[in-house]
N, C-alpha and C positions, 0 to 999 in steps of 0.2 A: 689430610687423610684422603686417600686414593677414591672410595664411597663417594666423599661428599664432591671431591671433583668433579667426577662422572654423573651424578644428580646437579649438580650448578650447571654445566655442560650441557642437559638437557631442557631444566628448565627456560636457559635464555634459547636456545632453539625453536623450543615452541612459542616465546615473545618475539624472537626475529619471524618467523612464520607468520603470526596474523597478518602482517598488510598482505600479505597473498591471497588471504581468503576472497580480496573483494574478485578474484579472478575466478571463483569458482561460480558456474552457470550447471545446478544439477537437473537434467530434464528430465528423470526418470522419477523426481520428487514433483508433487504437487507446487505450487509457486516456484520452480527453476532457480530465480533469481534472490529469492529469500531464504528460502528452506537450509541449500547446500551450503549458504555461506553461514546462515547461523548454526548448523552443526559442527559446521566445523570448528566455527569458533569457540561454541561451548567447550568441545571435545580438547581443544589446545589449550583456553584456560584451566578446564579442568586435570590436564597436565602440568600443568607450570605449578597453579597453585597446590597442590599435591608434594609436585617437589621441592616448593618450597615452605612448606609446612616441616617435611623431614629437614632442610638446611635448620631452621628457626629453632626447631626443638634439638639441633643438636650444638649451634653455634650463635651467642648472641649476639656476633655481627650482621647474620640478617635477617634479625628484627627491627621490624616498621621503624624508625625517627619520629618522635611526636610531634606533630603540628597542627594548625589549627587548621587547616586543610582535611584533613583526614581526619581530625574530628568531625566538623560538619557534615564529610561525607556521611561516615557512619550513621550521624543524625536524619539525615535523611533518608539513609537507605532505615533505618529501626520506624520513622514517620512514614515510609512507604507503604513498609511490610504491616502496619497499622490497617492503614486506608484499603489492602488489599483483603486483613481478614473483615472489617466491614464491609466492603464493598455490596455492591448490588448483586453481583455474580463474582464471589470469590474464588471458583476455581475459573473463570476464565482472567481475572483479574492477574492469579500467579501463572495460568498457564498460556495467556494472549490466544492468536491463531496461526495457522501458516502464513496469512497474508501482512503480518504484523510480524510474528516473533519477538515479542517482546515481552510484557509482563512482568511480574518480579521474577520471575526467573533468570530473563535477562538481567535486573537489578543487581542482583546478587552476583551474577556471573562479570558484570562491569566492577563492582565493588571488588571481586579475589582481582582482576586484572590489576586496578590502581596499587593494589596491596603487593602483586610481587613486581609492579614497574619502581612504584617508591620506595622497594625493600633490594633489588634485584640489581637497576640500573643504578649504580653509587659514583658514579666517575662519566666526565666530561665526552672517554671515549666512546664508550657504550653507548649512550644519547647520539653522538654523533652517528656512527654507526647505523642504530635504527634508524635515524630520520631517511639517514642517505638509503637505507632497505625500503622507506614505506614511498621515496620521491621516484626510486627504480620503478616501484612497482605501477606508481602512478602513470609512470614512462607508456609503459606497457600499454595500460589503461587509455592512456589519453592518443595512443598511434591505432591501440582499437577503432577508437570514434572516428579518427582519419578517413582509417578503413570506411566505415559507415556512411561520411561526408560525401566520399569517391562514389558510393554506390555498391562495390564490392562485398561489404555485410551488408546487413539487415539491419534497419532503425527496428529497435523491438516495439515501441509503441505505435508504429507507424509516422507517417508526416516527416518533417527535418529536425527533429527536435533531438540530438542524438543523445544515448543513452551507455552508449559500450556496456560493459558486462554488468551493469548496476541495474540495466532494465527498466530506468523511470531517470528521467531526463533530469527532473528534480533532485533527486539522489545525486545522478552522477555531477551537478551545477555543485552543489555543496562541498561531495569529493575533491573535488577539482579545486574550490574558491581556497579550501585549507590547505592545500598544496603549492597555491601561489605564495601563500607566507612561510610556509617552510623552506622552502626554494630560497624565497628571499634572505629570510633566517640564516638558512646551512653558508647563504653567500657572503654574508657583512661578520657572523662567526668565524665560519672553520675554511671556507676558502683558502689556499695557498696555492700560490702559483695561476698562469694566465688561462691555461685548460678548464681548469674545473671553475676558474671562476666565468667563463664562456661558458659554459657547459648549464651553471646555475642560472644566470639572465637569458639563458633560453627555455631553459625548463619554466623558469616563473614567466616569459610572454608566455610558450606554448601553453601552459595552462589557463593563461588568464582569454586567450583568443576561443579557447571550448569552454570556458565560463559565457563567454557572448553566446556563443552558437549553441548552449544548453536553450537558450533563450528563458533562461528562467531568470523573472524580472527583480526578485527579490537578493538572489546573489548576485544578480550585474551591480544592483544599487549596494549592494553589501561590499562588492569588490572593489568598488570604486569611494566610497564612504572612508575603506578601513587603508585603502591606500592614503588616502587624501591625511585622511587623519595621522598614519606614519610619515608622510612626510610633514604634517604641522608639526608633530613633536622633535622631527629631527634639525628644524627648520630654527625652534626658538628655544633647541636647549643649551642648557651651558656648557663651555668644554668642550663641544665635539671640533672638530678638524673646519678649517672653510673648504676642502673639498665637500666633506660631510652635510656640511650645511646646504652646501650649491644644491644636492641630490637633494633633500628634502628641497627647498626651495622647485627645482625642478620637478617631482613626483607629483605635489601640490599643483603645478601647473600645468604640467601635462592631463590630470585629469579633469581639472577646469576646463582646458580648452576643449577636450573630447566633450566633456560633457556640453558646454556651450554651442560646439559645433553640429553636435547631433542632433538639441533642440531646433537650428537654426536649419535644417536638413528635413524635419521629420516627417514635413508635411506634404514633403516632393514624393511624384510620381513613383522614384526610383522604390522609395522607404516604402509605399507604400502598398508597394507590391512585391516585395521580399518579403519569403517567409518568415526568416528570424527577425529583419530590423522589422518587419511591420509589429511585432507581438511587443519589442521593444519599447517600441513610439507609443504604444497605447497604454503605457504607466499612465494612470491617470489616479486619483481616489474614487472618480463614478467607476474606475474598473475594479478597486476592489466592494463595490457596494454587498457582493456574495459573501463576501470574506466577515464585512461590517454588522450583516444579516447574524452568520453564525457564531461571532462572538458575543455579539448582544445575549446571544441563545446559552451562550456558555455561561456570562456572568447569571443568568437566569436560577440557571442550575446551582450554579455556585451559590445562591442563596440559600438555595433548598438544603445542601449540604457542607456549608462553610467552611468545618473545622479538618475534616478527613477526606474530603470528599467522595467519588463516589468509584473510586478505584478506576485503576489502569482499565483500559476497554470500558470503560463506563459513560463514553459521552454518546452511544449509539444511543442509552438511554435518556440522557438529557437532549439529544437531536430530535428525539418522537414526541416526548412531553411537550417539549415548547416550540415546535415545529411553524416556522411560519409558512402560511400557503405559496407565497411570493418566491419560495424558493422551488418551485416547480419546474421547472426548467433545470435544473441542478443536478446534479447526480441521486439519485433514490437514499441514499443510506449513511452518512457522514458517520464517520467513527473517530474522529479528530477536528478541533476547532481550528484548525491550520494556524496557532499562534504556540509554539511552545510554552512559553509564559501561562496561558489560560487551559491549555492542555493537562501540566502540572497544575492552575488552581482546579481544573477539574476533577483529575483523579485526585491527589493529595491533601486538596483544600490548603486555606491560606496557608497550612505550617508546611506541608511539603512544597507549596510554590517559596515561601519564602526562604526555606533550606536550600531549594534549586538554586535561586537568584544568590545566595551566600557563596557558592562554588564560583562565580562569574566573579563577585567582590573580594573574598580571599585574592583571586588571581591578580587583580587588579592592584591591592593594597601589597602584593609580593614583589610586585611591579616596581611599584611606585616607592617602597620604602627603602631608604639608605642607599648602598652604590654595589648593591649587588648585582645588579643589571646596568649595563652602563645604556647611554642615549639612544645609541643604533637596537641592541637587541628591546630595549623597554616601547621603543619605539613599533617596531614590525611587530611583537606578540601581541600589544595594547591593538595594534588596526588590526591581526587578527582574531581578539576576541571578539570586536567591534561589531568586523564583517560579517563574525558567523551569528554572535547573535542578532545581528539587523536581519540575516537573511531567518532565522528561524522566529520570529515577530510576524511568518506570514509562509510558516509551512510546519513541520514538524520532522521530528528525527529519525534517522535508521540507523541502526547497527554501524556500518561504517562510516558517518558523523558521529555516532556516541564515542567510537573508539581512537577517531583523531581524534576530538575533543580530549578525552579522558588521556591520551598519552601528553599534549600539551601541558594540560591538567597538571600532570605527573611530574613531567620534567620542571617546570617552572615549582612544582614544591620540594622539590628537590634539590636545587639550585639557591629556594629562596631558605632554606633547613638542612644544610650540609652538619649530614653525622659526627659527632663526635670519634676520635680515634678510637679503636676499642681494639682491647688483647680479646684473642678468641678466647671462648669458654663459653663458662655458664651453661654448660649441657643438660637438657632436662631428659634428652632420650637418643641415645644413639644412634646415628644412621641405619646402624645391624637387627637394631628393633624396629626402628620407627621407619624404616623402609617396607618392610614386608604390611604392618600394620596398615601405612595410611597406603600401597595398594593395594589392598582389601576395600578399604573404605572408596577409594576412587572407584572400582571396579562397578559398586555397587550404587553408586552415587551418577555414575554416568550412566551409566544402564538405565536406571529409573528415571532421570534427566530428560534422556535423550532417545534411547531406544523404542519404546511405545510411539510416539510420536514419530519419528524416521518410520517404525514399520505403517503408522496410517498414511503417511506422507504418500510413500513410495504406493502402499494400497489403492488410493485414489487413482495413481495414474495409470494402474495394472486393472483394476474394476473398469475406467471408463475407454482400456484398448480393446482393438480387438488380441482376441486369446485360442492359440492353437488347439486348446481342447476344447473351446465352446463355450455358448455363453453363462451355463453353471460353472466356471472358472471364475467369469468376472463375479456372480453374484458371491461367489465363494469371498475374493478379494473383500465387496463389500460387506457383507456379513463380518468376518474376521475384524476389519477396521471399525467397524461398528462397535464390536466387543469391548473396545479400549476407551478410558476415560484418558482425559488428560487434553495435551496440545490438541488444536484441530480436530477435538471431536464435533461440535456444529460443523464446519466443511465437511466433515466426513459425512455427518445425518443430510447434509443438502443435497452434497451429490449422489447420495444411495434414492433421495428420494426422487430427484432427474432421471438416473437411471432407472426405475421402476418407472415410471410414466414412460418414457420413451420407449419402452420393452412393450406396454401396451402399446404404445401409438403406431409403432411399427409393427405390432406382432412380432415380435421376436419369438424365438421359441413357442412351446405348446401353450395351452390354457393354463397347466397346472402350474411349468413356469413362473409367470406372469403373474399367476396367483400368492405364488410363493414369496416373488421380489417384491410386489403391492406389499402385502401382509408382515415379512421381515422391516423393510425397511420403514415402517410406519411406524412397527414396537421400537425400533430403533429413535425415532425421531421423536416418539412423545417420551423414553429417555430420557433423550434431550431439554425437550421443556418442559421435564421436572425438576431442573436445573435450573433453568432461567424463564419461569413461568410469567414474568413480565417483559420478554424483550418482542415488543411489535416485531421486529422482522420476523423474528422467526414464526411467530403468528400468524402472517399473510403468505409467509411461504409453507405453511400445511397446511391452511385455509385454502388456498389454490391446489393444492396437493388432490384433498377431500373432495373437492368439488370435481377436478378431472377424473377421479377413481368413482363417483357417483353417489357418496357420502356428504348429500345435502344438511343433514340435519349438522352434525359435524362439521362439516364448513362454515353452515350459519353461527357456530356457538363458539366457533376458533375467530371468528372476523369480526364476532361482538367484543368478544376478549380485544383482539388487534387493536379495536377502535376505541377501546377506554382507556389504552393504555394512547396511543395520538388520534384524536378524535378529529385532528384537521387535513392530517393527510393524504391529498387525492389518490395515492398508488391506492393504499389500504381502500378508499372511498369507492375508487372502480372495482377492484377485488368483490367488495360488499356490494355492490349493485350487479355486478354479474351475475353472483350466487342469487340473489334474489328474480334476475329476469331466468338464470336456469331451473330456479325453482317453482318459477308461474307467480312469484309474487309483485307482481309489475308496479303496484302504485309507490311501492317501497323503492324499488328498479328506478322509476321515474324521478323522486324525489333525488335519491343518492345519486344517480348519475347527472340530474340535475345543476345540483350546486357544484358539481365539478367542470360541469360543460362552462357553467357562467363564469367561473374565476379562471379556468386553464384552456378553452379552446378544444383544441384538437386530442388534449393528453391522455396519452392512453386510449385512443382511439373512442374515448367518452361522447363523443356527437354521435357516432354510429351504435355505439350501445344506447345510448339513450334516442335513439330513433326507432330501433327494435323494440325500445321498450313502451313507446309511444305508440306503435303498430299494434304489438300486444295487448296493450292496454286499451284499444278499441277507440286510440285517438290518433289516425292516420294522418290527420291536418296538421299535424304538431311536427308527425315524421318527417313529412312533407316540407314545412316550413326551415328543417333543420339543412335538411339535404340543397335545399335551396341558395338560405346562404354561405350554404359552405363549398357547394359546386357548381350554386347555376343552375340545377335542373334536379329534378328528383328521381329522375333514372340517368344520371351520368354515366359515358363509360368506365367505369372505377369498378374493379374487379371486387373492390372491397365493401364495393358499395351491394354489389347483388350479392355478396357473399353474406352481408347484414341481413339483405332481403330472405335470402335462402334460410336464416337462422331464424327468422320470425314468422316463416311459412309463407310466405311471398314469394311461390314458385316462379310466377308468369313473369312479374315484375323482376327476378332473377335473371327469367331465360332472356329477354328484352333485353337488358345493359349487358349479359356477357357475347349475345351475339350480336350488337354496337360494337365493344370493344372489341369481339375477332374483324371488323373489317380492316384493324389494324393489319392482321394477314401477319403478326406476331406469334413466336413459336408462344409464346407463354400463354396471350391471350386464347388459340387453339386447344389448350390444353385444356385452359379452366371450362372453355365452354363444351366440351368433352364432359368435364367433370359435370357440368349443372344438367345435360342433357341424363347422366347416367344417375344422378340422381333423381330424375322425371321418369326413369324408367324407359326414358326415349332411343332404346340403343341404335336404332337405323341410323339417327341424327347424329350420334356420338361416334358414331366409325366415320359418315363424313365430315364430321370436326377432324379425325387421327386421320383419314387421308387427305387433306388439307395440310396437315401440319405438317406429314410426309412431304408435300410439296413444296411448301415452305423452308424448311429443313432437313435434308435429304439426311445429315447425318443420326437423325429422330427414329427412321425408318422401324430399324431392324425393331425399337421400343415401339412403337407405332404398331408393326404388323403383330406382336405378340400381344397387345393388348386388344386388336382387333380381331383375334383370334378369339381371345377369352369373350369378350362380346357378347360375337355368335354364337359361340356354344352358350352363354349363358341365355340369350333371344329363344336358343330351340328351347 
């Protein structure tokens, strides 16, 4: 039937399309690198599987093949969507964030993919086909980073650590490491002829040479593991060719010696000052002691909630509970225990970790049973699942790792469950009906998806431009993005609540303005945390909110909350001692910032708080002793340090260290001490600070004389 051609037709269209998606970099979306390519994605699944829901209902050659593959998946995706309506915060649980895009949403949206790859791709072509579309695309990808290498792009995270259009070095090391085996794969399969089989041993070096240069440690060791491990099994199986055999035999050795030769190297000067091989050399297990920190953290949690766990996005909440102080130094906020495996026991608890780990064993047991895979292919997919999961034992997933994974997935259970012949029929609804139908349902399905979300996405980055009609536009953007529940409404309450403080701190616009973005974006955010009325971050970020807006009492009773929920956390710890020295409660002040200074030092600039807080507190000798051993002297030139002075009413002791630090004859230093004079009221002093600085910096001037103008007139 002419219909269902033109629906097959398009379905496989939009499964040859996803590997393109990793090409998509959307900047006018909030997260650029994530947002655009998980829309799109959705958007093309939810095409495919659409039209093949009309094929299914109208011919029962493409419905699903039973196997124990797609059973389990199923099983886990039903134990997921469990774990998500329990969860701690169920609607961030299904809806994740822009900076994630995952959730069950994604879940579901992986699960229609495996459905029309295992229902769709039925012959050896079509498999071949896409690999050679998703190894193109890689192509692409990986003469990006080139680019990047040369200097010509932009490393997006900075440093050398290249990322191409993935945006995160770690992504793109993963991309890359499953390209090495499909490469290898497309080459010992479907190879004919000398071109394309050149063509394949160079695509798998060049991938594996920006697997190095990711410098990410866990896919080098993955890369080199899963190699080693295909050439063992090609090395001692039975039946294969003795050229066959040579190649394992040599794959096996080539990576021993690399490996041996690099330890033998690691500690020379050269290694040691390259960027990539130094981050290399430093695999150690005292390097991942962070790592060891926060899985301890995770099985923690896992106790607390064993069976479901505590849903997708739920480990920010097990990261604050059992938060070790020793991780201060770390990033503030972990939302992932960077080990898949404990990831899934976190959200899922042990049934969804152990469904997870059943998708890894299926493939393996598909592998390994009878001669449907002969030595070479059973070979390279086994060192690829190896690799990927070695490397994800010390990171976690995105979107394009789910979706190589899941087409791998795919093809191997389809290979290993070849369909029985079947006469078409079995019609339950005609393409002429069940067309028009399931696009209704798509229309509405995707809209609601996806729409809301796309509009806050884009919100975000339209609120925090500038806007030709002013800055009631932006607030407009945020208001609107506010309104919506779903994906990234926390991003959305955060940066509405950024922008509203910065509108004050700048004076943007009039008073009533000002008033307006304070006052929206607040209803906006406590919203928010009637949502998720136990998640510390969001706690210490209104708690600091209140405090800058001048909403003491409020502050204090958001940062008690914060801290019953992680009562060891120095961020939150400083937060609550600030509030307290802005409040005049200084013995409280002293204590809290206290026990931060003794276990973290400098963090959070807690020496300097707690020296103001010691000023305050009518114990100057304390302040004194602080400043001492932290700089040698208790009026250092440290801008930061008169700046403390200046907060604790220590004028004199201000104007002292910032006019030490101008003999620097520094445009910065000039400037501050402009500032301290204009806050003494000293403005004769503070125009020869700005004509200084004019001297200084001649290109300061023309800011210079405008503000020396303002001065005077305000002196008369």
């Amino acid at each position: 039937m002419e219909l269902v051609r033109y629906v097959r037709i398009g379905v496989l269209a939009a499964v040859f399309a996803i590997p393109a998606v990793v090409l998509i970099v959307a900047n006018t979306l909030y997260f650029p690198f994530i947002t655009g390519k998980g829309f799109a994605f959705r958007l093309l699944v939810e095409l495919a599987f659409a039209g093949w829901v009309v094929l299914a209902l109208a011919d029962r050659a493409y419905r699903p093949t039973k196997s124990v593959a797609l059973w389990l998946g199923l099983a886990f995706v039903v134990s997921i969507g469990l774990s998500t309506i329990l969860a701690e915060n169920p609607t961030k649980a299904f809806w994740s964030n822009f900076e994630r895009m995952e959730g069950y949403v994604l879940i579901l949206h992986l699960a229609m993919y495996v459905v029309v790859l295992t229902s769709m791709l039925r012959t050896e072509r079509l498999w071949r086909n896409l690999i050679y579309t998703t190894l193109g695309v890689a192509a692409i990808v990986g003469m990006y980073s080139v680019f990047q290498l040369s200097g010509a792009f932009v490393i997006n995270q900075g440093g050398l650590r290249i990322d191409a259009t993935l945006g995160n070095a770690t992504y793109f090391a993963v991309y890359m490491l499953v390209h090495v085996f499909l490469a290898l794969y497309a080459l010992v399969r479907w190879a004919r002829g000398r071109v394309v089989s050149v063509v394949l041993g160079i695509l798998a070096l060049f991938f594996s040479v920006l697997v190095m240069y990711s410098a990410t440690r866990g896919a080098i060791l993955g890369l080199l593991g899963g190699l080693a491990l295909a050439g063992l099994i090609v090395a001692f199986s039975k039946g294969v060719s003795p050229l066959v055999r040579r190649a394992g035999y040599a794959a096996l050795a080539l990576v021993i010696v690399l490996s041996l030769g690099f330890v033998a190297v690691k500690d020379t000067q050269y290694v040691a000052e390259h960027p990539i091989f130094s981050r290399i050399a430093s695999i150690s297990l005292a390097a991942g002691e962070t790592r060891f920190t926060i899985w301890s953290m995770a099985l923690e949690g896992v106790a607390e909630r064993p069976m479901f766990g505590w849903g997708q996005e739920g480990f920010n909440y097990v990261f604050n509970e059992f938060y070790r102080p020793e991780l201060v130094t770390q990033e503030p906020w972990f939302d992932r225990a960077h080990n898949v495996v404990l990831d899934w026991l976190v959200a899922g608890g042990f049934l969804g970790m152990l469904l997870y780990l059943s998708l890894y064993a299926v493939l393996i047991y598909y592998l390994w049973r009878g001669t449907t895979f002969d030595a070479k292919d059973r070979a390279i997919l086994t060192g690829l699942i190896a690799a990927y999961g070695f490397h994800n034992l010390f990171v976690f997933d995105n979107l394009m790792s789910y979706v190589l994974f899941l087409m791998v997935f795919s093809y191997i259970t389809v290979r290993a469950n070849p369909s029985e012949p079947q006469v078409s029929g079995g019609e339950i609804l005609s393409p002429q009906v069940g067309l028009p139908v399931v696009a209704v349902f798509l229309i509405f399905a995707a809209y609601f998806l996806n729409a809301p979300g796309y509009a806050s996405a884009s919100g975000i980055i339209q609120g925090l431009s500038p806007q030709p009609l002013g800055v009631q536009k932006n607030l407009q953007y945020f208001r609107e993005a506010s309104e919506r529940s779903g994906l990234g409404y926390q991003e959305v309450g955060e940066q509405f609540l950024q922008f509203a403080i910065q509108a004050r701190a700048m004076q943007v616009g009039d008073e009533r303005f000002r008033s307006d973005a304070t006052v929206t974006a607040q209803r906006a955010f406590e919203s928010i945390l009637v949502q998720a009325p136990n998640d510390a971050r969001l706690l210490v970020f209104y708690a600091t909110f209140l405090r800058q807006v001048g909403d003491l009492d409020g502050a204090t009773r958001v940062i008690e909350q914060a801290l019953q929920e992680s009562p060891k956390k120095q961020s939150i710890l400083v937060e609550a001692g600030t509030i307290d020295l802005v409040a005049g409660r200084f013995t409280s002040a002293v204590e809290r910032l206290g026990s931060v200074y003794a276990s973290a030092g400098r963090y959070g600039n807690a020496h300097l708080l707690l020296a103001a807080a010691h000023i305050r507190a009518g114990s100057p000798a304390a302040a004194k002793e602080i400043l001492i051993k932290e700089y040698g002297s208790a009026e250092p030139p440290e801008t930061a340090v008169a700046t403390m002075y200046l907060d604790a009413g220590q004028y004199d002791a201000a104007v002292r260290i910032a006019e030490l630090a101008a003999q620097s004859n520094s445009l910065q230093a000039l400037q501050f001490l402009a500032g301290v004079y204009y806050r003494g009221n000293q403005f004769d002093k503070a125009i020869t600070a700005l004509s200084r600085a004019k001297q200084v910096a001649p290109e300061y001037a023309a800011q210079a004389d405008e503000l020396i103008r303002m001065l005077s007139a305000e002196r008369r």
